[in-house]
Kinemage of the C-alpha trace (Angstrom):
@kinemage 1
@onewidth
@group {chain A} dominant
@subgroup {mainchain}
@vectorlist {calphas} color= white
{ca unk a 1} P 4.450 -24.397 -7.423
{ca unk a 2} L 2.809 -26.912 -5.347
{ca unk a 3} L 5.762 -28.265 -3.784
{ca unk a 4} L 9.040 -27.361 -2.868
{ca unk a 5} L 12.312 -29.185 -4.004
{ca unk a 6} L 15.196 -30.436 -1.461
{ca unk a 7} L 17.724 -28.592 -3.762
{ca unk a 8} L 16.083 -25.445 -3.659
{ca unk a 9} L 16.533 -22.096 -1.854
{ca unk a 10} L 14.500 -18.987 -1.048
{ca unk a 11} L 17.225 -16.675 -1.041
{ca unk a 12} L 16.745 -14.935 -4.105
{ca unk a 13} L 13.389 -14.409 -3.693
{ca unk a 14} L 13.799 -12.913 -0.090
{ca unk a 15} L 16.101 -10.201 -1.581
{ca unk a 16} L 14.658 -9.612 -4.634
{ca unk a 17} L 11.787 -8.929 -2.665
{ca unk a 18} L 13.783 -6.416 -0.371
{ca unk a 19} L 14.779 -4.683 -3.496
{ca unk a 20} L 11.948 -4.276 -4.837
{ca unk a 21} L 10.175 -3.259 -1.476
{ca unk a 22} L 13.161 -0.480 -1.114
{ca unk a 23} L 11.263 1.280 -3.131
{ca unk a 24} L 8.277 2.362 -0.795
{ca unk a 25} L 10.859 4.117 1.272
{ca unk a 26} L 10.497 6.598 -1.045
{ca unk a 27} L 6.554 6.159 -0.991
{ca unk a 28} L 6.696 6.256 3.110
{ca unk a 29} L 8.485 9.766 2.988
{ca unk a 30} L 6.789 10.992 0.418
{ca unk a 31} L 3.816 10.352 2.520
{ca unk a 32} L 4.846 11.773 5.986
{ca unk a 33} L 7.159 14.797 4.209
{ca unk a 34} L 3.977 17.411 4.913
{ca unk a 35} L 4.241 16.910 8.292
{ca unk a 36} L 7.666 18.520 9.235
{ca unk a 37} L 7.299 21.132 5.840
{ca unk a 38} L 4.310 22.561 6.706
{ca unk a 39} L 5.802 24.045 9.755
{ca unk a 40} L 8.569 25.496 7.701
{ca unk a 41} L 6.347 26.787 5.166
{ca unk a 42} L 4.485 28.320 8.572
{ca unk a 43} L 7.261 30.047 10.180
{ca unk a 44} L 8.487 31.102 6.697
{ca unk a 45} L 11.557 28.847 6.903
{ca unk a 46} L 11.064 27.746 3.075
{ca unk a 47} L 10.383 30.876 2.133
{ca unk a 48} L 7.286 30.266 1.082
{ca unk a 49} L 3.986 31.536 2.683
{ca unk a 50} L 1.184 29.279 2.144
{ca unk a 51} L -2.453 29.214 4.052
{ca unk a 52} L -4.241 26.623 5.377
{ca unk a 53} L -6.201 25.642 2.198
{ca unk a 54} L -2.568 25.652 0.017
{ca unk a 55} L -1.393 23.067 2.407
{ca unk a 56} L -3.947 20.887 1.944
{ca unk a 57} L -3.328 20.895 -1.761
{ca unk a 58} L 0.085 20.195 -0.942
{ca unk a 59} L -0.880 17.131 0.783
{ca unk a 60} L -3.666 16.002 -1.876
{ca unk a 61} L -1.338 16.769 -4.916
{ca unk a 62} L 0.441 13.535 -3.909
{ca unk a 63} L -2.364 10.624 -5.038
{ca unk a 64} L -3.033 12.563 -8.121
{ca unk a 65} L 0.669 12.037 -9.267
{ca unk a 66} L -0.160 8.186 -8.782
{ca unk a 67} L -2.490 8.231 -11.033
{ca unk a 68} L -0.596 9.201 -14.228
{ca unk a 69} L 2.134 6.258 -12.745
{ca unk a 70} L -1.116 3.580 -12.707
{ca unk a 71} L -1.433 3.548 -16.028
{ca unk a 72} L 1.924 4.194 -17.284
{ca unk a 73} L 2.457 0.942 -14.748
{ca unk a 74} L -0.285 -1.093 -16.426
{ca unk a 75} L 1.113 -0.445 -19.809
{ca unk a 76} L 4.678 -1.008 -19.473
{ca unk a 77} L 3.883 -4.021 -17.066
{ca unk a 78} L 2.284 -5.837 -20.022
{ca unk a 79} L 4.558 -4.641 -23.164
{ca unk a 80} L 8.373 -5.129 -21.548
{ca unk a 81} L 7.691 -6.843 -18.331
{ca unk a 82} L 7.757 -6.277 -14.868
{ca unk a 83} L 11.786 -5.924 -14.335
{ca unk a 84} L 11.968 -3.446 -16.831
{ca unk a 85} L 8.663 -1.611 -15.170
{ca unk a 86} L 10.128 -1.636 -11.612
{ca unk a 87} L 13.678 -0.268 -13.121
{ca unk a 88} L 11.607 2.804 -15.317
{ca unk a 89} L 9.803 3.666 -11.747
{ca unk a 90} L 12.997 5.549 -10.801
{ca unk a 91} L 12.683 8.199 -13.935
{ca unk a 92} L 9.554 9.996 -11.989
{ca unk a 93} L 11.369 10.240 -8.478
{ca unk a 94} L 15.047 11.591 -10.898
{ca unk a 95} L 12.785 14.090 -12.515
{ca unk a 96} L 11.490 15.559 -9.251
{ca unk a 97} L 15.046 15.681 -7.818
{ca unk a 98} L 16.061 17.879 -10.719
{ca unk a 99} L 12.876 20.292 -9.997
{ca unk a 100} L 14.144 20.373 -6.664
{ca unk a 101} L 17.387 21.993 -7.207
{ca unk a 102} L 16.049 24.273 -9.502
{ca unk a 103} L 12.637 25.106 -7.788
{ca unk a 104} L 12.362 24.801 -4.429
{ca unk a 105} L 8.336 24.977 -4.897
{ca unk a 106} L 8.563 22.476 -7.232
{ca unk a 107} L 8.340 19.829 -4.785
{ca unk a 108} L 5.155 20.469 -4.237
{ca unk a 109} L 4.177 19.326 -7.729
{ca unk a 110} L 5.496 16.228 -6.266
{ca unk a 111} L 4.476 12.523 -8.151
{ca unk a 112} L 3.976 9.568 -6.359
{ca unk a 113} L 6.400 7.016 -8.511
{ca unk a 114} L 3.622 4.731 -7.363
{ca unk a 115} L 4.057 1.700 -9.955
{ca unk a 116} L 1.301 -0.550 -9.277
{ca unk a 117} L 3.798 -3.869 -11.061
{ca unk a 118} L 5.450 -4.247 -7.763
{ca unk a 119} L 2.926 -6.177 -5.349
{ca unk a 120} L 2.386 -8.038 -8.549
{ca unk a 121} L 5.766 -8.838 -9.235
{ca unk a 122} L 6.172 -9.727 -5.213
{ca unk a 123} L 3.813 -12.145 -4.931
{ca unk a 124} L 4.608 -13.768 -8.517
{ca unk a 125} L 8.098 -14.813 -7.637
{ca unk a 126} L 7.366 -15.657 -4.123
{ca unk a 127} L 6.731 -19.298 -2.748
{ca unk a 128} L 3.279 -20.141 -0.848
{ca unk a 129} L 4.957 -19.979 2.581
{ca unk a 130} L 6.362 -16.858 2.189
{ca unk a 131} L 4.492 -14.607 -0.043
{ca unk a 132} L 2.702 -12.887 2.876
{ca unk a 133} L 5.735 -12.242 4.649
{ca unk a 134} L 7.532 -10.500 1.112
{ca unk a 135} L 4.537 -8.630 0.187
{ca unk a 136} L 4.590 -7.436 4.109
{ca unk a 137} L 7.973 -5.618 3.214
{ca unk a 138} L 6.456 -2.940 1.586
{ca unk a 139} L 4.918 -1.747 4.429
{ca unk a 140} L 8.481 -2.252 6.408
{ca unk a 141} L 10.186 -0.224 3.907
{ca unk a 142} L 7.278 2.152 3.674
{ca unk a 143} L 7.642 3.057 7.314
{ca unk a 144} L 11.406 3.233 7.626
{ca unk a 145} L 11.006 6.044 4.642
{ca unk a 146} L 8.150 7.793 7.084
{ca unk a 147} L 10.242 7.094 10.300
{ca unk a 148} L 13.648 9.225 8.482
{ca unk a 149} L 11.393 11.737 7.433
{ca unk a 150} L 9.655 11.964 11.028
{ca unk a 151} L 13.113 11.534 12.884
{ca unk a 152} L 15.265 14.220 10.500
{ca unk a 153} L 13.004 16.611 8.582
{ca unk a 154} L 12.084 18.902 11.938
{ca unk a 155} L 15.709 19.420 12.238
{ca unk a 156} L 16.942 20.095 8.833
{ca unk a 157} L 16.510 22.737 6.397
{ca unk a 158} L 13.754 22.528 3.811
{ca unk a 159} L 16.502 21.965 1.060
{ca unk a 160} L 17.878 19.076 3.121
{ca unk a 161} L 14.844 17.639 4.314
{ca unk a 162} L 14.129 17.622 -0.030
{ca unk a 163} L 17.309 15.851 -0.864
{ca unk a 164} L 17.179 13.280 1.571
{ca unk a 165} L 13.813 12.059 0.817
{ca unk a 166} L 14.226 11.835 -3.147
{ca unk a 167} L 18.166 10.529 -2.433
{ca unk a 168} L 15.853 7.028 -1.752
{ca unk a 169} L 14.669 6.829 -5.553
{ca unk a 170} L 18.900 6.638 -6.641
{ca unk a 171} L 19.040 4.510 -3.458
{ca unk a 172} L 16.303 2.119 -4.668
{ca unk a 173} L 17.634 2.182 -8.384
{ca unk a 174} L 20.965 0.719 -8.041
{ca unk a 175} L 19.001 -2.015 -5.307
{ca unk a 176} L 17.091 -3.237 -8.167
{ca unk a 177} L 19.761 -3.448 -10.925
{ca unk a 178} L 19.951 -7.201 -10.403
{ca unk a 179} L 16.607 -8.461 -10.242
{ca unk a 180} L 15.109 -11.192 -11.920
{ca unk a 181} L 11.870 -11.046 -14.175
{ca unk a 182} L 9.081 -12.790 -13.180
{ca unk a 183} L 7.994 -16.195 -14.913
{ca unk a 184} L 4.474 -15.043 -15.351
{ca unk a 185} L 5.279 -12.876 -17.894
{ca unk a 186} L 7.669 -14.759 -19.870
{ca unk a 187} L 5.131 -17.493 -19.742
{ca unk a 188} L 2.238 -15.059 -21.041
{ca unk a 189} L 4.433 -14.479 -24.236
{ca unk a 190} L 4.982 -18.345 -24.497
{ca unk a 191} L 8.727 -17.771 -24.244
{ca unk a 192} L 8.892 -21.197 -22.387
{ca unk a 193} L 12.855 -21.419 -22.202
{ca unk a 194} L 13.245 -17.529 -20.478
{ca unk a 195} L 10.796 -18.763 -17.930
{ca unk a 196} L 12.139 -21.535 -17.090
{ca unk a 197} L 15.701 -20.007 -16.594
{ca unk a 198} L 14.187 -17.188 -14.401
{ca unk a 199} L 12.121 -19.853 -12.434
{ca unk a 200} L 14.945 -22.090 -11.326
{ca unk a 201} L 17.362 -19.059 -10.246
{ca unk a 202} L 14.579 -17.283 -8.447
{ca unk a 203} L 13.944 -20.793 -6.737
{ca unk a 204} L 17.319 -21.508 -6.314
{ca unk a 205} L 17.236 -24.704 -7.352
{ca unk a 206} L 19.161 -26.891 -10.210
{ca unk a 207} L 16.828 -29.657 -10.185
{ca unk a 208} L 15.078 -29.444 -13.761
{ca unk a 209} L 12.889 -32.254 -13.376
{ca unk a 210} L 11.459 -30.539 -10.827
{ca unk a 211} L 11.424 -26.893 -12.285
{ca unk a 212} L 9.899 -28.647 -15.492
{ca unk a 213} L 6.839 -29.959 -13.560
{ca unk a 214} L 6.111 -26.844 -11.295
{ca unk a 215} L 6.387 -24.585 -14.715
{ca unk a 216} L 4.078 -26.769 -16.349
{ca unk a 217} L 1.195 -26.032 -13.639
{ca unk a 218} L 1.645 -22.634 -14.391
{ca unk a 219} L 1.876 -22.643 -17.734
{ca unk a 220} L -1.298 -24.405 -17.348
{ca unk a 221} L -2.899 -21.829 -15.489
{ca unk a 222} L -1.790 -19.180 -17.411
{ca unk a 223} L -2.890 -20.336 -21.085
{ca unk a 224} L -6.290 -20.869 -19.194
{ca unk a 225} L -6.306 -17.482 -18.164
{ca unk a 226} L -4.887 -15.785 -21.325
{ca unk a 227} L -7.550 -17.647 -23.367
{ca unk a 228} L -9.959 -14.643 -21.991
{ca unk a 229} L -9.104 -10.887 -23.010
{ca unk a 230} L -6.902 -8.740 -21.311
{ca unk a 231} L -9.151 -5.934 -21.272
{ca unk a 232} L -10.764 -3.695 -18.965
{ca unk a 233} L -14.117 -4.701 -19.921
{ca unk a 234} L -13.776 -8.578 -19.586
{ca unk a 235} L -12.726 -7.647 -16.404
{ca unk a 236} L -15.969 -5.772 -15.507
{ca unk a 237} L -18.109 -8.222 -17.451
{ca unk a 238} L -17.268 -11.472 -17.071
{ca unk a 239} L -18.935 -13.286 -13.612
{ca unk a 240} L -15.491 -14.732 -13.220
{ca unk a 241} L -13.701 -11.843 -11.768
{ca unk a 242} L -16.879 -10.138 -9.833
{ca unk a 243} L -15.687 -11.564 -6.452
{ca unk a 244} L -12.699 -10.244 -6.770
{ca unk a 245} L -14.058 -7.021 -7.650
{ca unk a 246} L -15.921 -6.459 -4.885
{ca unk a 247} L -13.176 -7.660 -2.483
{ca unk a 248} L -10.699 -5.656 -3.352
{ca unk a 249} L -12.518 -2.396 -4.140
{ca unk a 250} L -14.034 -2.655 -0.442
{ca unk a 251} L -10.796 -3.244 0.928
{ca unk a 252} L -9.270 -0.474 -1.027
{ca unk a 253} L -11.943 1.877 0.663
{ca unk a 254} L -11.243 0.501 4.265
{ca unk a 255} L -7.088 1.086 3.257
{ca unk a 256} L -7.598 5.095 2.687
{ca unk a 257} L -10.902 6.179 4.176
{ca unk a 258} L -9.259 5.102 7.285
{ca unk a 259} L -7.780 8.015 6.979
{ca unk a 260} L -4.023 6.658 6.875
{ca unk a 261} L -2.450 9.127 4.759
{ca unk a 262} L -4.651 11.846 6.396
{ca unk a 263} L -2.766 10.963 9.602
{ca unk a 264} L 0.480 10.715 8.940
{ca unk a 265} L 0.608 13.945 6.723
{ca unk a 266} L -0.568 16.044 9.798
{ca unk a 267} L 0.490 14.278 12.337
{ca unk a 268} L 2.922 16.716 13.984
{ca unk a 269} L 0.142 19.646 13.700
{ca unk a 270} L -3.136 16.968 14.911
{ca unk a 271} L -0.023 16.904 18.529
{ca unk a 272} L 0.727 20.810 18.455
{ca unk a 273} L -2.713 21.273 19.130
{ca unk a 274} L -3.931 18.211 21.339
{ca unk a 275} L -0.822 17.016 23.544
{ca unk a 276} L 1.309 18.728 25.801
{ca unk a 277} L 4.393 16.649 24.178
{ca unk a 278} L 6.177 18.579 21.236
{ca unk a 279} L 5.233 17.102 17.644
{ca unk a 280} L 8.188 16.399 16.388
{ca unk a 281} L 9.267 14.227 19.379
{ca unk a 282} L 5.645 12.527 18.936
{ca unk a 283} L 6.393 12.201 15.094
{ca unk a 284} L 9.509 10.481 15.861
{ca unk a 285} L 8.087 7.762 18.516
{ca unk a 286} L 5.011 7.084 16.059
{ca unk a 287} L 7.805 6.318 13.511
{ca unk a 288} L 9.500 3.967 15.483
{ca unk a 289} L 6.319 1.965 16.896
{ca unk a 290} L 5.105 2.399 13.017
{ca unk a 291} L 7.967 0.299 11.708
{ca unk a 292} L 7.799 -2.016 14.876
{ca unk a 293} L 4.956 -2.802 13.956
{ca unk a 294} L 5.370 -3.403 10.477
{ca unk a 295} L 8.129 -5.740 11.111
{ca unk a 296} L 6.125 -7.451 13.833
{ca unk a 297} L 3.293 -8.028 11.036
{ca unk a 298} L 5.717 -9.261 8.469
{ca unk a 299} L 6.146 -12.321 11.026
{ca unk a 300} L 2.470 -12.563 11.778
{ca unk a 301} L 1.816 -13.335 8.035
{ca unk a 302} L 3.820 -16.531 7.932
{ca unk a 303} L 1.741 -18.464 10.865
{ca unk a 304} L -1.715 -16.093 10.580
{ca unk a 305} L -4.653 -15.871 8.103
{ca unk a 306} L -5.015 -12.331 6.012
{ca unk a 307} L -8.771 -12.732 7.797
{ca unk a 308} L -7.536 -13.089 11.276
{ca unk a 309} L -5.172 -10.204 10.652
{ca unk a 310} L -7.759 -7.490 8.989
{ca unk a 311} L -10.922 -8.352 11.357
{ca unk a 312} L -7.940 -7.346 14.373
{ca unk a 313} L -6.508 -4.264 12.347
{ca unk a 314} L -9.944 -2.959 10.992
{ca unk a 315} L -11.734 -3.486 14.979
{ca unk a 316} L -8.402 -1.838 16.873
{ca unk a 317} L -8.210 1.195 13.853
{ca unk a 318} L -12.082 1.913 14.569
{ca unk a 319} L -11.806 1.905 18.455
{ca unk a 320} L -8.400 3.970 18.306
{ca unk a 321} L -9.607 6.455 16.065
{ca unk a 322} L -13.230 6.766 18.462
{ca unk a 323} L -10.907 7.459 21.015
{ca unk a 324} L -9.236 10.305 19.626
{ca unk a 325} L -12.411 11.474 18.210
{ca unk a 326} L -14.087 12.007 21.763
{ca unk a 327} L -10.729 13.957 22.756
{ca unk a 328} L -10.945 16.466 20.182
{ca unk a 329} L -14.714 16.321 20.523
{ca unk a 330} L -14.328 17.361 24.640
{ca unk a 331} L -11.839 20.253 23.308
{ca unk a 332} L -13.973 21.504 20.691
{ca unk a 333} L -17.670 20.782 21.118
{ca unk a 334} L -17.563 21.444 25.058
{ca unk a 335} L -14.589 23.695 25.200
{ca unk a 336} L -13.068 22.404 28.054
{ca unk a 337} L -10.391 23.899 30.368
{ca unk a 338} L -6.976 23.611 29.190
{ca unk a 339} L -6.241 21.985 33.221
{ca unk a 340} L -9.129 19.434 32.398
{ca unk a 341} L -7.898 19.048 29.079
{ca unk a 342} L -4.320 18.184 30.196
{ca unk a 343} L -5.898 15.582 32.369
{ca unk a 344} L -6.972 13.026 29.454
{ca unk a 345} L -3.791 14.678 27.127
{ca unk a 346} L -2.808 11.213 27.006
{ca unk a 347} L -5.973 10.074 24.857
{ca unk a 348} L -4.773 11.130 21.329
{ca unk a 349} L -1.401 10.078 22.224
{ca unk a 350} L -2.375 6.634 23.017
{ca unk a 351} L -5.096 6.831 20.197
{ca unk a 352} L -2.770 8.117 16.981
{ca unk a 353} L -0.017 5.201 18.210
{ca unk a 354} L -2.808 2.681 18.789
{ca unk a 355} L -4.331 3.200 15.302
{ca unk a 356} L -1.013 3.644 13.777
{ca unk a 357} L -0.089 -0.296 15.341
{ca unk a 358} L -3.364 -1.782 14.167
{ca unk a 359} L -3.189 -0.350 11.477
{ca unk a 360} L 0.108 -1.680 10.665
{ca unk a 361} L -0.304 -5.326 11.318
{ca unk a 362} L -3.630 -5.676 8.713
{ca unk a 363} L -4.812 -2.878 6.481
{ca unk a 364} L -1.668 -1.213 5.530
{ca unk a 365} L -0.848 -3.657 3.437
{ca unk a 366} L -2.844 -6.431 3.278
{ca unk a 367} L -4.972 -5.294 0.781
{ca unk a 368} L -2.033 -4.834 -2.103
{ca unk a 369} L -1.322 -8.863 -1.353
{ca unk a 370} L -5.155 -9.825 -2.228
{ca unk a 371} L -5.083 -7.958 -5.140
{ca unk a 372} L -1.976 -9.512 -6.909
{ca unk a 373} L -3.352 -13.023 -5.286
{ca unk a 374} L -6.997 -12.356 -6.713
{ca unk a 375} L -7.030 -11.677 -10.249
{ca unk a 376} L -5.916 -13.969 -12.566
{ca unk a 377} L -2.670 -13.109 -15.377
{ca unk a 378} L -4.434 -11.821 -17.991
{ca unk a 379} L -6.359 -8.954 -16.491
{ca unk a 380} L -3.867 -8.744 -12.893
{ca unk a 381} L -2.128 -5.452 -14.342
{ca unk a 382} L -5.743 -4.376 -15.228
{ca unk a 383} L -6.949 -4.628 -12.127
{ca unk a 384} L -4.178 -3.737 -9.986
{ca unk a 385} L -3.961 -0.279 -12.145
{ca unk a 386} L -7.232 -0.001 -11.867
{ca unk a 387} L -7.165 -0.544 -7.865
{ca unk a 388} L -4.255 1.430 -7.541
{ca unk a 389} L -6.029 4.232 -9.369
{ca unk a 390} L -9.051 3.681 -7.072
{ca unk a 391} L -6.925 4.505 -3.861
{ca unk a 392} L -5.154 7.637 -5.450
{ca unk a 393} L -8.665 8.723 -5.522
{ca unk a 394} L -9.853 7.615 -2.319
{ca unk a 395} L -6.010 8.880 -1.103
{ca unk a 396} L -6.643 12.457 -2.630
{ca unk a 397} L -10.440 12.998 -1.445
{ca unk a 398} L -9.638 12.152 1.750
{ca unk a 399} L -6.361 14.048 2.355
{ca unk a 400} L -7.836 16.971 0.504
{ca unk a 401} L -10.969 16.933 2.695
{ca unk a 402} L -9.287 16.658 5.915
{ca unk a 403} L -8.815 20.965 6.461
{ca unk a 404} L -11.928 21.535 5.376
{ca unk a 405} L -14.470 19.024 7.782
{ca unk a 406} L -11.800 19.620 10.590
{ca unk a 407} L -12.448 23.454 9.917
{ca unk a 408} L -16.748 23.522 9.154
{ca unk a 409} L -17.592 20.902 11.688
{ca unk a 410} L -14.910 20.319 13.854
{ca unk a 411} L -11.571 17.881 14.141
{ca unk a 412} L -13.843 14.826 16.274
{ca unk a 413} L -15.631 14.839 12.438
{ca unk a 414} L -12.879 13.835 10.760
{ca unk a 415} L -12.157 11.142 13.207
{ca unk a 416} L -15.411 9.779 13.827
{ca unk a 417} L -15.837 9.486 10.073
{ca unk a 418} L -12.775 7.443 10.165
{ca unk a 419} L -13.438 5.299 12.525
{ca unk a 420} L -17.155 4.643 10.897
{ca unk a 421} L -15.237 3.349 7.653
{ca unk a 422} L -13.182 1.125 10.137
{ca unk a 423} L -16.491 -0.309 11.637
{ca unk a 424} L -18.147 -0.967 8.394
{ca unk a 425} L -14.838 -2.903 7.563
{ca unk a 426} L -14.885 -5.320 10.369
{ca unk a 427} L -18.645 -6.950 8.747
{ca unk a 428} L -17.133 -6.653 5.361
{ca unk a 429} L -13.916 -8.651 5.913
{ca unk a 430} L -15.834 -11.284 8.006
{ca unk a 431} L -18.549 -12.223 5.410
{ca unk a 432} L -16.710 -11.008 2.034
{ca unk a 433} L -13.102 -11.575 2.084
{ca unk a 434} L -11.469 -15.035 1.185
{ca unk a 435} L -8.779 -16.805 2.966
{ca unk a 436} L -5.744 -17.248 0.929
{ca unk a 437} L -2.900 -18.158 3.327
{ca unk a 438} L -0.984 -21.365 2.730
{ca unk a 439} L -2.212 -21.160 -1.054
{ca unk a 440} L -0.316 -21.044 -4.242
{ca unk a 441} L -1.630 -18.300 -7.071
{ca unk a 442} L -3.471 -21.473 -8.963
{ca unk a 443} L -5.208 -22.589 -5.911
{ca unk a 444} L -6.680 -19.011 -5.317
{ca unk a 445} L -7.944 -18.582 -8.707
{ca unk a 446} L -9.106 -22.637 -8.781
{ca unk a 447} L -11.549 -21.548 -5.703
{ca unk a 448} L -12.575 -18.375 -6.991
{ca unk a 449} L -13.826 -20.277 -10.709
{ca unk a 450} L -15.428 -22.507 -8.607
{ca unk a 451} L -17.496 -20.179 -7.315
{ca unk a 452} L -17.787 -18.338 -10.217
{ca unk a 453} L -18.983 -21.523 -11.997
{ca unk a 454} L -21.446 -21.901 -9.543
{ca unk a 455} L -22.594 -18.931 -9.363
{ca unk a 456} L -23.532 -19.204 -13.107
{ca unk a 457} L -25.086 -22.185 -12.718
{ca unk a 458} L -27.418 -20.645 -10.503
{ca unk a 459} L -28.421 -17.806 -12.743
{ca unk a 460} L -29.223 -20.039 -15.412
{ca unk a 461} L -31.603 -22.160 -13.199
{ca unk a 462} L -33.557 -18.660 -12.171
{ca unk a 463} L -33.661 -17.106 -15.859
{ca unk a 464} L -35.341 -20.579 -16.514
{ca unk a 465} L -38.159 -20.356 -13.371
């Protein structure tokens, strides 16, 4: 994979990658579906009554579904590959549709179908060039499932609003019928002739001289890996993986304690109560500049570093999210007059769209493309479970949390903590994270067992002092 042949074509691999991707539709309005149903459980269109502390549970019962789908994901990823894993991901969303019908409360027991293979599988088939710009698609399709759900569910029924959000896991099912399965894991099982066929139709390309050479580097790379255990305790023990540890786990922390989910699952209540614009209209235009900007990062990927992008996201989330904080903190700390307050109105307006931009372009979904480029084959479903499982967490504190700081000590809190995670992230990515643009899978783990050698080398010359 360290060249490209003059016979080949990236065709496949651009829509295999949008089916795939299709997918987070689903996960997008799954994500922003509180913010028009809490209203109708309010005004007792769902017939359903539920207080302020139910709602949050509504919200927080999403990441805790993702869990279960983690390590389902890890398991099937490794025993009947990643096609087969991405095709099984529709059961969960199926299953929910049923409860639907016969339970309209059953949607709240909602389950993120949140199979951590497909980031994996996205950067595995993808060339060098271009494996920003695929892995970027989730976030597009992500946003186009929020923007529906922002654009349609204020002016639907509850039932409706239900049906149209899970009609995206049938949607996504038949999308991802066709798709190929990834080398890597034919490879892993040493079944040398499946991955070569798969290789040269995701690449397009006839020319088997060529696919014979660029399969034997990663065969290469892979035995090397798969020489070390696939278990979750090499990958916590051995030096070899620490830096990648530490890189993804903090940028899993600056992905949800940003406050993302938070955000968009309140976002037409957070503009009922600070701008003199109605919610649902502001829901829809932070849709559309959300999947603007999505789209706009997709291209940014292909000519700018991940570092370049993250340092701008994480410093434009942190000031965006201040701002908004010192609204809420004039209207609740000092009280001010609803005249004065309809003065600066524009503040959380500018702020929610600002942060939901920035946002966008670098942590949204930068952070899933490290961690399939990161970790080597034989612990990447490891580790992408287990970071996947780490941000359900993160997802579920924070989203749970949110009524209860806004409540106790006031809606600036929750922003201002926000923003604080945002600001810790700007030092974090500048000293921690690793530039892997331009680089093939091979190269990024080459540079990280360089430094892991190193690093060994050095601890051996102190245990001797």
């Amino acid at each position: 994979m360290c060249s490209v042949s003059e016979t080949s074509s990236r065709s496949v691999q651009y829509l295999a990658g949008l089916s795939v991707s299709f997918a987070f539709t689903f996960t997008g309005a799954v994500l922003s579906w509180p913010s028009p149903a809490i209203p109708k459980f309010k005004n007792g269109e769902a017939n359903v009554q539920i207080t302020d502390e139910q709602s949050s549970w509504v919200v927080a019962l999403c990441p805790l579904g993702a869990l279960l789908g983690c390590y389902f994901g890890q398991v099937l990823n490794e025993k009947v590959g990643r096609r087969r894993t991405i095709l099984a991901s529709v059961l969960p969303g199926l299953i929910a549709l049923n409860l639907v019908y016969k339970d309209a409360m059953a949607y709240v027991r909602r389950e993120k179908h949140h199979w951590c293979g497909k980031w994996d599988y996205c950067c595995e088939i993808a060339d060098k060039e271009i494996r920003g710009a695929i892995g970027m698609l989730v976030q597009v399709m992500m946003n186009i499932g929020s923007l529906l759900v922002y654009g349609i569910g204020p002016f639907v029924s509850y039932t409706v609003l239900n049906s149209i959000v899970l009609s995206f896991v049938i949607l996504y099912g038949f999308a991802c019928l066709w798709v190929p399965e990834s080398p890597y894991y034919h490879l892993k099982d040493g079944r040398l002739a499946l991955a070569k066929k798969e290789f040269m139709f995701i690449k397009g390309t006839k020319d088997d001289k060529w696919a014979s050479e660029q399969l034997a580097i990663m065969r290469s790379h892979v035995v090397e890996s798969m020489a070390n255990k696939t278990t979750t305790k090499e990958l916590f023990t051995n030096v070899r993986y620490r830096k990648a540890l530490y890189v993804v786990a903090g940028l899993k922390v600056l992905q949800y304690m940003t406050g993302t989910c938070a955000i968009q699952a309140y976002l037409e209540p957070i503009f009922r109560q600070s701008s003199s614009v109605s919610g649902p209209y502001v829901s829809i235009v932070y849709g559309f500049v959300q999947l603007a900007a999505g789209i706009t990062a997709t291209f940014l990927t292909g000519c700018v570093g991940r570092r370049v992008l993250m340092l701008t996201s994480s410093i434009g989330v942190a000031i965006s999210l201040t701002a908004v904080g010192i609204y809420f903190f004039l209207q609740d700390y000092y009280q001010l007059s609803a005249q004065t307050l309809s003065s600066i109105s524009a503040i959380p307006l500018v702020g929610v769209l600002g942060f939901n931009i920035l946002y966008s372009i670098g942590l949204g979904n930068l952070p899933y493309i490290m961690q399939a480029e990161l970790f080597p084959i034989n612990v990447k479903t490891v580790a992408s479970s287990l970071a996947t499982m780490m941000a359900a967490i993160l997802n579920f504190f924070v989203t749970k949390s949110y009524q209860g700081i806004k409540e106790f000590f006031g809606h600036y809190t929750v922003f201002w903590s926000f923003a604080s995670i945002a600001y810790f992230g700007i030092f974090f990515i500048y000293f921690f994270v690793p530039e892997t643009k331009g680089k093939t899978l091979e190269e990024v783990q080459d540079n990280l067992n360089v430094e892991a050698v190193e690093m060994e080398r050095l601890n051996r010359e102190k245990q001797k002092e």
